[in-house]
C-alpha positions in Angstrom: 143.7 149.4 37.1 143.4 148.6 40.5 145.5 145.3 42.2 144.0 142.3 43.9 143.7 141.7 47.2 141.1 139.6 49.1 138.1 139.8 50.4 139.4 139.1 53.9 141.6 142.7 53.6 138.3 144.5 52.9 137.0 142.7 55.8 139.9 143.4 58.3 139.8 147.1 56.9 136.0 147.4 58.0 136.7 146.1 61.1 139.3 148.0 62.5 137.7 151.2 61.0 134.8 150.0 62.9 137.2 149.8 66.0 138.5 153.5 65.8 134.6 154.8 64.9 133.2 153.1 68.3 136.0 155.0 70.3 135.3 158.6 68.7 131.6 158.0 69.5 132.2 157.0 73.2 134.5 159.9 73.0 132.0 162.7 71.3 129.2 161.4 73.7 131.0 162.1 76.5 131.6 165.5 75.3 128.5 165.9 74.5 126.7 164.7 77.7 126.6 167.3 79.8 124.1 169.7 82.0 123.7 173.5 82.9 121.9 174.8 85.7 123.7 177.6 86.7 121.3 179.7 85.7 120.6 182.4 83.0 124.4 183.6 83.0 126.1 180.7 84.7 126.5 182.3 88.5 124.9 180.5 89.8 122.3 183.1 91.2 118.9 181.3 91.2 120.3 178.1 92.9 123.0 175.7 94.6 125.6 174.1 92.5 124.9 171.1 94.6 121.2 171.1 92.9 123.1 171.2 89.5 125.6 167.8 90.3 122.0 166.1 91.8 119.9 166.7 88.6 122.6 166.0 86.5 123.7 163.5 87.9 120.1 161.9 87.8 120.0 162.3 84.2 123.1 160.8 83.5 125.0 164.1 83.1 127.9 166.0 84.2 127.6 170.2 85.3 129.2 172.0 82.3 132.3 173.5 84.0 132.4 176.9 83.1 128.8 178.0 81.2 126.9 181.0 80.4 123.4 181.1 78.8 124.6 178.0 76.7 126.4 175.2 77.0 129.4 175.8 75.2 128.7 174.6 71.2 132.2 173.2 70.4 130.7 170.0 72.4 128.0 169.6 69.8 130.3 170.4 67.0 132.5 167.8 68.0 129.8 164.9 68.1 128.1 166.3 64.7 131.4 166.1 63.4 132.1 162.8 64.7 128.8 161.6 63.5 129.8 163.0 59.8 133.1 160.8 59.8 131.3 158.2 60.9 129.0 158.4 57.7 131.8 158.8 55.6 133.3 155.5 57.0 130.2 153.9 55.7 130.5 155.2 52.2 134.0 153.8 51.8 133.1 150.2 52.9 130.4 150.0 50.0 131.2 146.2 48.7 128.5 147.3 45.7 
Protein backbone atom coordinates (compact mmCIF):
# COMPACT_ATOMS: atom_id res chain seq x y z
CA UNK A 1 0.00 0.00 0.00
CA UNK A 2 1.33 3.13 -1.04
CA UNK A 3 0.89 6.63 1.41
CA UNK A 4 -0.73 9.82 0.41
CA UNK A 5 0.66 12.72 -0.64
CA UNK A 6 -0.69 15.51 -2.91
CA UNK A 7 -1.04 16.20 -6.13
CA UNK A 8 1.07 19.31 -5.76
CA UNK A 9 4.30 16.77 -4.73
CA UNK A 10 3.79 15.02 -8.05
CA UNK A 11 3.79 18.34 -9.52
CA UNK A 12 6.92 19.83 -7.80
CA UNK A 13 8.59 16.32 -8.58
CA UNK A 14 7.94 16.81 -12.45
CA UNK A 15 9.18 20.06 -12.35
CA UNK A 16 12.36 19.86 -10.91
CA UNK A 17 13.06 16.63 -12.83
CA UNK A 18 12.18 18.77 -15.71
CA UNK A 19 14.82 21.33 -14.40
CA UNK A 20 17.79 18.70 -14.23
CA UNK A 21 16.59 17.13 -17.89
CA UNK A 22 16.87 20.69 -19.60
CA UNK A 23 20.45 21.03 -18.21
CA UNK A 24 21.71 17.50 -19.43
CA UNK A 25 20.24 18.35 -22.88
CA UNK A 26 22.04 21.80 -23.07
CA UNK A 27 24.85 19.83 -21.76
CA UNK A 28 24.72 16.61 -24.39
CA UNK A 29 24.20 19.24 -27.28
CA UNK A 30 27.08 20.91 -26.60
CA UNK A 31 28.93 17.79 -26.69
CA UNK A 32 27.49 16.80 -29.42
CA UNK A 33 27.81 19.96 -31.61
CA UNK A 34 30.83 19.87 -33.08
CA UNK A 35 32.76 19.87 -36.70
CA UNK A 36 35.77 17.93 -38.41
CA UNK A 37 37.63 19.18 -41.31
CA UNK A 38 40.91 18.12 -40.70
CA UNK A 39 40.74 15.89 -43.28
CA UNK A 40 40.72 12.10 -43.88
CA UNK A 41 43.12 11.40 -40.74
CA UNK A 42 42.77 14.63 -38.80
CA UNK A 43 46.36 16.49 -40.01
CA UNK A 44 45.24 18.57 -41.40
CA UNK A 45 46.75 17.88 -44.88
CA UNK A 46 44.20 18.97 -47.46
CA UNK A 47 43.52 22.40 -45.74
CA UNK A 48 43.99 25.29 -43.10
CA UNK A 49 42.66 24.85 -39.59
CA UNK A 50 41.53 28.36 -40.00
CA UNK A 51 39.07 26.99 -42.89
CA UNK A 52 37.89 24.46 -40.17
CA UNK A 53 36.97 27.30 -37.20
CA UNK A 54 35.22 29.56 -40.40
CA UNK A 55 32.93 26.66 -41.55
CA UNK A 56 32.27 25.58 -38.26
CA UNK A 57 31.79 28.34 -36.96
CA UNK A 58 29.14 29.24 -39.71
CA UNK A 59 27.27 26.27 -38.90
CA UNK A 60 27.11 26.85 -35.42
CA UNK A 61 29.96 24.40 -34.56
CA UNK A 62 33.03 24.05 -32.78
CA UNK A 63 36.49 22.12 -34.63
CA UNK A 64 36.63 18.69 -32.84
CA UNK A 65 39.91 19.01 -30.93
CA UNK A 66 41.76 16.09 -31.55
CA UNK A 67 39.92 13.83 -34.63
CA UNK A 68 40.82 11.23 -36.99
CA UNK A 69 38.48 9.89 -39.73
CA UNK A 70 35.59 10.41 -37.12
CA UNK A 71 34.53 12.56 -34.75
CA UNK A 72 35.10 10.86 -31.71
CA UNK A 73 31.62 8.58 -30.81
CA UNK A 74 31.59 9.03 -27.03
CA UNK A 75 29.99 12.59 -28.04
CA UNK A 76 27.02 10.78 -29.64
CA UNK A 77 26.92 8.27 -26.92
CA UNK A 78 26.56 10.75 -24.47
CA UNK A 79 23.56 12.71 -26.12
CA UNK A 80 21.80 9.21 -27.08
CA UNK A 81 22.23 8.42 -23.65
CA UNK A 82 21.01 11.60 -22.39
CA UNK A 83 18.08 11.45 -24.71
CA UNK A 84 17.31 7.73 -23.16
CA UNK A 85 17.02 9.30 -19.53
CA UNK A 86 15.22 11.73 -20.69
CA UNK A 87 12.46 9.17 -21.98
CA UNK A 88 12.69 7.42 -18.97
CA UNK A 89 11.76 10.67 -16.99
CA UNK A 90 8.63 10.66 -18.99
CA UNK A 91 7.62 7.19 -18.02
CA UNK A 92 7.85 7.93 -14.38
CA UNK A 93 5.64 11.14 -14.47
CA UNK A 94 2.65 9.01 -16.00
CA UNK A 95 -0.44 10.50 -13.81
CA UNK A 96 -2.49 7.51 -15.71
Amino acid sequence: HAEPTTLGLKFLGFSEETKRNIKRMKVAKDAVSVGKLSGPVGTYSNLEPEIENYVCKKLGLKPENVSTQIIPRDRHSQFLTTLAIIASSLTRNDFS
